[in-house]
C-alpha positions as a printed Julia matrix, in Angstrom:
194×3 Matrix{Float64}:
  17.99  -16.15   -7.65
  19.2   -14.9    -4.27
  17.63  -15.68   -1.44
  14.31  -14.19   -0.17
  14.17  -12.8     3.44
  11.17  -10.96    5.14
  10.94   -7.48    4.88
  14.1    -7.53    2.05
  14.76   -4.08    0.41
  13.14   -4.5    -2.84
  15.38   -4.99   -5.65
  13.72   -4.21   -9.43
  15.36   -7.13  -10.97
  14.23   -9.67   -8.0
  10.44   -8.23   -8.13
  10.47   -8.67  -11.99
  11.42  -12.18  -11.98
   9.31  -13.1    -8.9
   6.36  -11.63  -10.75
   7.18  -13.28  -14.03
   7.26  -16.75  -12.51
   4.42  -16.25  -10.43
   2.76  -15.47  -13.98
   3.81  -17.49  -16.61
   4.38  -20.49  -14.02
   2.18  -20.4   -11.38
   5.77  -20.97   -9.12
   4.72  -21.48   -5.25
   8.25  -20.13   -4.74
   7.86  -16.94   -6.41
   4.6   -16.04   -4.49
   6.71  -16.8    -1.23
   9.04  -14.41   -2.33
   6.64  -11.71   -2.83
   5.15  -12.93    0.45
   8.1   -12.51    2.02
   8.66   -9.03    0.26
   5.63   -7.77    1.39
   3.06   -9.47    3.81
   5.37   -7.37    6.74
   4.87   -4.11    4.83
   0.88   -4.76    4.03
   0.67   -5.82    7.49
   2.43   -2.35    8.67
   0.47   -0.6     6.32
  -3.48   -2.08    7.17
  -2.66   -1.94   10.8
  -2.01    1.62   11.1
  -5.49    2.21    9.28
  -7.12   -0.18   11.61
  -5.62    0.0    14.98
  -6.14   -3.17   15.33
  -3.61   -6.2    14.81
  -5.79   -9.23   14.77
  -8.04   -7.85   11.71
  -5.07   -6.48    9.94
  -3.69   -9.81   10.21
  -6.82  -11.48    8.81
  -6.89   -8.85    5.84
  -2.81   -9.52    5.05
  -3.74  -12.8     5.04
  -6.98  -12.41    2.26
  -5.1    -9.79    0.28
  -2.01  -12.62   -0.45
  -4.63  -14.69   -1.56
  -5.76  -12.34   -3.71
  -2.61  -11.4    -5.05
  -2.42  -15.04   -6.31
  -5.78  -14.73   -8.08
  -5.03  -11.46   -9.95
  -1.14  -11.67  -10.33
  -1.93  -12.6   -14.14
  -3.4    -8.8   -14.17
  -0.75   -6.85  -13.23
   1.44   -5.79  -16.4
   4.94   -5.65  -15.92
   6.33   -2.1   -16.85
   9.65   -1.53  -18.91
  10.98    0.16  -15.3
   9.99    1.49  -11.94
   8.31   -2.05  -10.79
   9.16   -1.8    -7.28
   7.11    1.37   -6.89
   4.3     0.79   -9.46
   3.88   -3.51   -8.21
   3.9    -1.93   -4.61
   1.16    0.58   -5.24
  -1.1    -1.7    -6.75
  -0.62   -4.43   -4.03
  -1.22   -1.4    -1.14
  -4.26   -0.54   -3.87
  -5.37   -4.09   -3.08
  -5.22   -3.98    0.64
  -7.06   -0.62    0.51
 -10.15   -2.27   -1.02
 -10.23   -5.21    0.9
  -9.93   -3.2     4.19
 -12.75   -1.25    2.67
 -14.7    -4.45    2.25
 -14.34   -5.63    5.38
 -14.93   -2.78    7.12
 -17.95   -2.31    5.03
 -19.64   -6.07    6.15
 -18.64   -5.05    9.33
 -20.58   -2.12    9.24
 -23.9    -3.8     8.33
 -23.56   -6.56   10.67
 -23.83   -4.08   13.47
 -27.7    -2.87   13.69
 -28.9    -0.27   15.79
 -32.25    1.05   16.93
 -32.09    4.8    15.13
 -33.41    5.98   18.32
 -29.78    4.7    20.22
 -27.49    5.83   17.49
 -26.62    9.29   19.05
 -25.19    7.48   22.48
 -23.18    5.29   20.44
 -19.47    6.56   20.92
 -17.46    7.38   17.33
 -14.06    7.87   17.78
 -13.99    9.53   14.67
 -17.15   11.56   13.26
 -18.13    8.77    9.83
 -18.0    12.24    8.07
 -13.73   12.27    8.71
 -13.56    8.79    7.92
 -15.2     8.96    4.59
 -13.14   12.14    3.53
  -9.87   10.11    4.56
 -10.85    6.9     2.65
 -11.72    9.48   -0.35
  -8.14   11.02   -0.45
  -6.5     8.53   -0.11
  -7.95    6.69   -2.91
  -7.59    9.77   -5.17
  -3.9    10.25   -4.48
  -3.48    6.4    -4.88
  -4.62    6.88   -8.43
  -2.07    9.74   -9.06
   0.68    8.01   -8.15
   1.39    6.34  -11.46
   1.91   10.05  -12.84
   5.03   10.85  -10.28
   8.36    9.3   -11.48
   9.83    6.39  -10.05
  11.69    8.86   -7.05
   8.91   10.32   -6.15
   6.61    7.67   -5.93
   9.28    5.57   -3.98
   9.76    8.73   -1.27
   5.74    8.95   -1.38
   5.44    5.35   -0.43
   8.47    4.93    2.09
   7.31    8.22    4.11
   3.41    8.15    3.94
   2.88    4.44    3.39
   5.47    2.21    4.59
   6.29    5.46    7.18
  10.08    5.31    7.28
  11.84    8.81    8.46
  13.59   11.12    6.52
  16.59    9.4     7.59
  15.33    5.96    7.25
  14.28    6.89    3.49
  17.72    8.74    3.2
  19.74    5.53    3.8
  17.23    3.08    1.68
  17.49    5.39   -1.3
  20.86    6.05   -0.76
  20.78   10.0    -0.65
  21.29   13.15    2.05
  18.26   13.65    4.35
  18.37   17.43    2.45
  17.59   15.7    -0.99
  14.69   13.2     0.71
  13.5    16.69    2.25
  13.77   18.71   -1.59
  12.31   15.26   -2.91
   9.39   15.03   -0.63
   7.85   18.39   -1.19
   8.52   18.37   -5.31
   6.45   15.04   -4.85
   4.29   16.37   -2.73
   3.91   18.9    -4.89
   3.57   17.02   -8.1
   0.95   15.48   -6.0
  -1.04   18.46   -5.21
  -0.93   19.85   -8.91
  -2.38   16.3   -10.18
  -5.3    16.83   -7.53
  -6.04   19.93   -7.77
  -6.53   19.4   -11.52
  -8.96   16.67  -11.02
């Protein structure tokens, strides 16, 4: 097997195997790999919910550990691993920001009488509708193929540029544009039908 740097481009063939030893052998090695796959990209992707680098740390941190418990869950697919392995570990980090934010939440206690003067930078209302839609299109992402999840995930979730996502998938910026809306698209239709 090749070796492993941070923030690699993730290669179908490497993922597989990485997730099969990590499996069926428990291989310390193989969870480095995905590590090394992914903490920088779970980091990227907790710290631009959070705005804050220290807790998104903590939370990369708890989610690998995680990963090790319920690696023996995740079902390898006959293709499109990259996409589908990389949605369920962002699915992952989603819920444990949730839970930590949530503890947070109740270990802060205020007198009902203060809670007007206490500044929000975003009104709880917002926050709840964005943790609702995001979970929603999270669970409609299995349904896109394996291009339009990976443009989904490079733009919105790992947030690459057209350009960037261009040159990773190896097409023109005018097919990551055409591929973006059909996804978003796709997308839409699966949501609205919900």
């Amino acid at each position: 097997m090749d070796r492993i740097h941070r923030d690699d481009q993730i290669n179908e063939a490497t993922l597989v195997g990485l997730i099969r030893r990590a499996q069926q052998l428990g291989d310390p090695a193989a969870f480095d790999g995905l590590y090394l796959l992914y903490a920088d990209r779970v980091f990227r992707f907790l710290v631009t919910r959070l705005s804050d680098s220290d807790s998104a740390e903590e939370i990369t941190a708890q989610v690998f550990l995680r990963l090790i418990e319920k690696i023996g869950q995740y079902q390898l697919a006959p293709r499109d691993n990259a996409a589908i392995f990389t949605a369920w570990l962002y699915r992952m980090a989603h819920n444990k920001m949730i839970d930590v934010l949530r503890r947070q939440r109740q270990g802060r206690h205020v007198s009902i009488q203060y809670a007007e003067a206490i500044p929000h930078s975003q009104p709880m209302a917002d926050i709840v509708e964005e943790r609702v839609a995001f979970e929603q299109v999270m669970d409609k992402l299995h349904l896109l193929n394996e291009q339009q999840r990976q443009v989904i995930l490079l733009r919105f979730i790992e947030g690459y540029s057209i350009a960037e996502t261009a040159l990773m998938m190896d097409k023109s910026e005018g097919a990551i544009k055409a591929l973006q809306h059909r996804s978003l698209e796709s997308l839409r239709r699966y949501l609205v039908e919900e």
